[in-house]
C-alpha positions as CSV (number, residue, x, y, z in Angstrom):
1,X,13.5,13.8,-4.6
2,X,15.2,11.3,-7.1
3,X,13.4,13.6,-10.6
4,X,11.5,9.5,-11.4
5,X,9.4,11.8,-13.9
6,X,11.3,14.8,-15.0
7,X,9.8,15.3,-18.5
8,X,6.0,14.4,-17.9
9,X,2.8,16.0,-17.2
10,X,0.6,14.5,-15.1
11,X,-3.2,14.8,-13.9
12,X,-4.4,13.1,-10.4
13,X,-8.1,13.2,-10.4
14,X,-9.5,14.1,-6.6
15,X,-6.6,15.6,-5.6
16,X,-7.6,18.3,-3.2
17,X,-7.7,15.6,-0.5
18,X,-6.6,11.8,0.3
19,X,-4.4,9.5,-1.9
20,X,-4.6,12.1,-4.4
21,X,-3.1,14.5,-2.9
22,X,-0.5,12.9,-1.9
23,X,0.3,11.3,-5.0
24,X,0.1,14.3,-7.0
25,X,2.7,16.1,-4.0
26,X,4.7,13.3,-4.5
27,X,4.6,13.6,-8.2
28,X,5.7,16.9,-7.9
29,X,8.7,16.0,-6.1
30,X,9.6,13.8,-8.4
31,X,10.2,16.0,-10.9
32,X,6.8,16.2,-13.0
33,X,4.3,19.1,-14.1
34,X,1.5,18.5,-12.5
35,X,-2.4,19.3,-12.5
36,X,-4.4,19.1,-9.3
37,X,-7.9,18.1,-10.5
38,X,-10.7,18.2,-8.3
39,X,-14.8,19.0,-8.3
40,X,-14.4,20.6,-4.9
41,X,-13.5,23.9,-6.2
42,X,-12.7,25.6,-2.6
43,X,-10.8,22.5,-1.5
44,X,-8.5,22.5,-4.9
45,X,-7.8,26.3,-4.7
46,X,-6.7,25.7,-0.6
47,X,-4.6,22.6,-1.4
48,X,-2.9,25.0,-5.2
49,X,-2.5,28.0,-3.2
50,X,-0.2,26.5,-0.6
51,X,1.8,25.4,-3.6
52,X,1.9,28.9,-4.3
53,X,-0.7,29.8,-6.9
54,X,-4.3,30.0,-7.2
55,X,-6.6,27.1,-8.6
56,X,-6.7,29.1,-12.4
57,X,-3.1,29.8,-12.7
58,X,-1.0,28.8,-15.5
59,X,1.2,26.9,-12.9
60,X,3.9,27.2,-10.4
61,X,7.0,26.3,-8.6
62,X,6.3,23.0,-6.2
63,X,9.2,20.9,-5.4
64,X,11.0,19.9,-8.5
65,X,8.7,20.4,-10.7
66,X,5.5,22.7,-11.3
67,X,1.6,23.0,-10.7
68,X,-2.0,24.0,-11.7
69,X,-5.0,23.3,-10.5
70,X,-7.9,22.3,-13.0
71,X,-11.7,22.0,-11.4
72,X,-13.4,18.6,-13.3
73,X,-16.2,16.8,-12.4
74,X,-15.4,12.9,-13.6
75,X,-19.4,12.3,-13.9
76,X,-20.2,14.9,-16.3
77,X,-17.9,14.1,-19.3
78,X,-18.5,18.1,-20.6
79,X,-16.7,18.9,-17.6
80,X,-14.1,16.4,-18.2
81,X,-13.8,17.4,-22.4
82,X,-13.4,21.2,-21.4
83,X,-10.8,20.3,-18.4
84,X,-8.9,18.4,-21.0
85,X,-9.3,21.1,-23.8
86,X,-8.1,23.7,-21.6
87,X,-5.1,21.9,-20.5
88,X,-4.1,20.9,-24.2
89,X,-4.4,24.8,-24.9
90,X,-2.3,25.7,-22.5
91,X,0.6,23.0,-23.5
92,X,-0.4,20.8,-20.3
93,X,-1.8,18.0,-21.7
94,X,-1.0,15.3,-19.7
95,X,1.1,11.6,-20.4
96,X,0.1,10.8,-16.9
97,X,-3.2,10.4,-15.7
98,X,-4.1,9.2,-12.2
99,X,-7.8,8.5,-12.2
100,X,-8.3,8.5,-8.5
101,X,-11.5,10.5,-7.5
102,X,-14.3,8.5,-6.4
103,X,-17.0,8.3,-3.6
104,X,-18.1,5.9,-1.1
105,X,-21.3,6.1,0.5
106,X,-20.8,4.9,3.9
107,X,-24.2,4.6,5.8
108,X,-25.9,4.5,2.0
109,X,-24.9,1.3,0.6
110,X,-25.8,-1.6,1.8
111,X,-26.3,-5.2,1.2
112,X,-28.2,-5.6,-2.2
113,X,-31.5,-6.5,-0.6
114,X,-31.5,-3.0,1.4
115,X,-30.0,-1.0,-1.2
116,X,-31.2,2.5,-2.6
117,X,-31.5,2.7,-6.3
118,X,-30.1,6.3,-5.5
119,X,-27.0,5.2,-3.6
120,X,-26.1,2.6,-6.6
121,X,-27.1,5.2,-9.3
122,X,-24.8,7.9,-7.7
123,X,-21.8,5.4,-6.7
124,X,-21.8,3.7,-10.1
125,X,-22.1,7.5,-11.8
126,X,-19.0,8.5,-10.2
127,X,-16.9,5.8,-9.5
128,X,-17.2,3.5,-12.7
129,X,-19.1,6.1,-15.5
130,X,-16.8,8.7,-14.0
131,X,-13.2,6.8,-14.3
132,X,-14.5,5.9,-17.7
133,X,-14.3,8.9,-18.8
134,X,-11.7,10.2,-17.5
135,X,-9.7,7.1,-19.3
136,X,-11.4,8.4,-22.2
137,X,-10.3,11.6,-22.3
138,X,-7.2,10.9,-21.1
139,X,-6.3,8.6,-24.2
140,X,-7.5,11.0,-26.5
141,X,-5.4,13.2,-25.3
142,X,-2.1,10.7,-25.2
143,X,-2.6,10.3,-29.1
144,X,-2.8,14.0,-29.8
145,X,-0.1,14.9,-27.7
146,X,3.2,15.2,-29.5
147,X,1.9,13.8,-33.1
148,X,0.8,10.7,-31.0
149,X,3.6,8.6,-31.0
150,X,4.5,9.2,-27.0
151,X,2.1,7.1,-25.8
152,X,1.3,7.4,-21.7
153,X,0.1,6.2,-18.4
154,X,-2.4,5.6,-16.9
155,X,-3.3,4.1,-13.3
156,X,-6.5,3.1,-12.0
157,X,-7.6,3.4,-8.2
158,X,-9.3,-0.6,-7.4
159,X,-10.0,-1.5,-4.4
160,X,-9.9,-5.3,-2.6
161,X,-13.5,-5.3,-2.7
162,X,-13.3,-5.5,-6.8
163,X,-11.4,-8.3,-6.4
164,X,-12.8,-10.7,-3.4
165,X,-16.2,-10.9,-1.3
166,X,-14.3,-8.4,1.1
167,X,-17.3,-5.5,0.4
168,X,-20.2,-7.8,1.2
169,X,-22.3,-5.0,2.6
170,X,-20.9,-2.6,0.0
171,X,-22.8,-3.1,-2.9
172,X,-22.6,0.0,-5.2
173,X,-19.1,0.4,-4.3
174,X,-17.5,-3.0,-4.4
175,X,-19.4,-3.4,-8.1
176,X,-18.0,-0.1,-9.5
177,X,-14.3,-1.1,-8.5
178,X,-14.8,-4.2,-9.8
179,X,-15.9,-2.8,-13.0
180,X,-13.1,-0.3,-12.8
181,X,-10.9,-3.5,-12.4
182,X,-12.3,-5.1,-15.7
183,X,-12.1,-1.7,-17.8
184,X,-8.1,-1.3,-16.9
185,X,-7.3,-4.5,-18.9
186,X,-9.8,-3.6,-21.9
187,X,-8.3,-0.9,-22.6
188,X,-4.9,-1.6,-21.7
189,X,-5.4,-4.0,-24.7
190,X,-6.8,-1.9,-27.1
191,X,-4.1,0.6,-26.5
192,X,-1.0,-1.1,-25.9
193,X,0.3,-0.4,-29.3
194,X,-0.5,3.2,-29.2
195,X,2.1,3.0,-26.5
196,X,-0.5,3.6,-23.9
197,X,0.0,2.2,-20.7
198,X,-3.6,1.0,-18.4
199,X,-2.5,0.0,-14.3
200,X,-5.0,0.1,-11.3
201,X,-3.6,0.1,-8.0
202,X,-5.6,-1.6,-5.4
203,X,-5.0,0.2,-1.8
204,X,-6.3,-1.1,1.3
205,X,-9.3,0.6,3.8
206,X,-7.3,3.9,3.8
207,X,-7.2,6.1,6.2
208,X,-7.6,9.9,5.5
209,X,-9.3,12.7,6.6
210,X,-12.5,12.2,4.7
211,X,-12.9,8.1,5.3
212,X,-12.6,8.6,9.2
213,X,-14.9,11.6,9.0
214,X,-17.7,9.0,7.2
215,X,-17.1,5.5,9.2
216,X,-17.2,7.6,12.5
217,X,-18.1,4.1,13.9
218,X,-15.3,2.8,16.0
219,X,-17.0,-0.9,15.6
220,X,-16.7,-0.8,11.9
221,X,-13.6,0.4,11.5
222,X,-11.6,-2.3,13.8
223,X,-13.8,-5.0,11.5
224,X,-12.1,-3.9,8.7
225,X,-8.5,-3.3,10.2
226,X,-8.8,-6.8,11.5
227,X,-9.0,-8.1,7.7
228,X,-5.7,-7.0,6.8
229,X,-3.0,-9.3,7.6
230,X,-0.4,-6.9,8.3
231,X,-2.9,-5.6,11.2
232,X,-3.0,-2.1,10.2
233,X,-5.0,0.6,7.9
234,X,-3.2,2.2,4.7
235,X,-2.3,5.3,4.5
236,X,-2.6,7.3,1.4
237,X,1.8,7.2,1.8
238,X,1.6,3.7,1.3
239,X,0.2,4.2,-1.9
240,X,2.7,7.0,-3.6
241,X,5.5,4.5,-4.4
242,X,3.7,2.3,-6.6
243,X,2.1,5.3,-8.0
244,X,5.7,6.9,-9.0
245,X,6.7,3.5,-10.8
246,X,3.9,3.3,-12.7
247,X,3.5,7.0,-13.9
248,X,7.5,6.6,-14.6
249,X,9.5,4.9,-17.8
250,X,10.4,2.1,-14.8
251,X,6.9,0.4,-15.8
252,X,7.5,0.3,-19.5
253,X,6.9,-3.0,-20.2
254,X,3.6,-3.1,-17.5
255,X,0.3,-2.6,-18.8
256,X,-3.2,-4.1,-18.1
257,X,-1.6,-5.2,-14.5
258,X,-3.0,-5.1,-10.8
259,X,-0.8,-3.8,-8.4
260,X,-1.8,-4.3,-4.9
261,X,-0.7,-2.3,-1.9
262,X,-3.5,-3.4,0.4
263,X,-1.7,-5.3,3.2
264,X,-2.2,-8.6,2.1
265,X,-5.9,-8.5,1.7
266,X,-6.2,-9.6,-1.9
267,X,-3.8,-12.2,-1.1
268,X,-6.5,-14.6,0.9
């Protein structure tokens, strides 16, 4: 624990699992506040109470610094207004915001020519509609936090297939990360002298729990290990670092940036 972000607040969307857990753990050691937000209500309250509290508390001890757990839906942006209200009310309102949740619908999407107006609606709803407004709220809340001059960060969860033809037969998703892509440097420009921050980090095919749970095809999964030219999967570890830097003052002069940790993928 080095105390990177003693002094902030953070919020990791899907944080009851994956990279956002272990972002928002490692968050915690580093010396922030921080508030576990999640859909998955069960999930959230597991992953708060072995931090010591239950998903409603008003927060806890977790390594250096101190957490709460906040259910929020990303796609329903009531959900994400009353999340946000709540936390403001109970002097957690967050100058970190992780927008990390997102699905992907693996035996669902498909090539364009095969794929289920369903699939597209639900991927696009949650990955693109719901980062949007979780961005949304989240700068609202940066420019009513402390009379609005402390500005904030926020960091964005691409993914290579935003950025290259990696997701050929991943329509839905590879279009919504490449929309998230294009919405981090709109409104990293349109807030940069509110002294808001916009990053997205772009991870490679991670493994977690959940993703090896979905592929459960052995064939698949080598095909997309054997794109990455360090010869490996991620691991939602290899993604905390860059995470810390940008949530911390270290980044202060980064905004509307790409940062990828993706083994090398983005670079061919």
């Amino acid at each position: 624990m080095t105390d990177r972000l003693t002094g902030k607040t953070a919020l990791v969307t899907g944080a009851a699992s994956g990279i956002g857990r272990q972002v928002a753990l490692r968050f915690l050691g580093e010396g922030a506040r921080v508030v576990f937000a999640d859909r998955d209500e069960a999930a959230l309250a597991t992953v708060v109470a072995g931090l010591g509290e239950g998903a409603d508390g008003g927060g806890a001890a977790g390594g250096a610094g101190a957490a709460r757990g906040v259910v929020m839906d990303i796609s329903d942006e009531a959900s994400v207004e009353a999340a946000m209200a709540l936390l403001a009310a109970d002097g957690w309102s967050p100058n970190v915001v992780v927008a990390n949740a997102g699905v992907q619908l693996f035996g669902h999407d498909a090539k364009a020519g095969d794929l289920d107006l369903e699939v597209w609606r639900r991927t696009i709803d949650v990955n693109l509609t719901g980062t949007f407004l979780t961005v949304k709220h989240a700068v609202r809340a940066m420019l009513a936090r402390d009379g609005g001059g402390g500005g904030g960060s926020i960091i964005l969860t691409g993914s290579p297939t935003g950025v290259r033809g990696e997701g050929d037969v991943f329509t839905a998703y590879s279009t919504s990360k490449a929309g998230i892509h294009g919405l981090g440097r709109t409104v990293a420009a349109a807030y940069a002298r509110d002294g808001i921050r916009v990053n997205t980090v772009i991870p490679a095919y991670t493994e977690t729990p959940l993703v090896s749970t979905l592929t459960g095809d052995d064939d698949a999964r080598t095909a997309i290990v054997s794109r990455i030219p360090m010869g490996r999967a991620g691991s939602a570890a290899d993604v905390e670092g860059i995470m810390v830097y940008l949530a911390s003052d270290e980044s202060a002069f980064a905004t509307g940036a790409a940062f990828a940790v993706d083994g090398g993928m983005s670079s061919l």
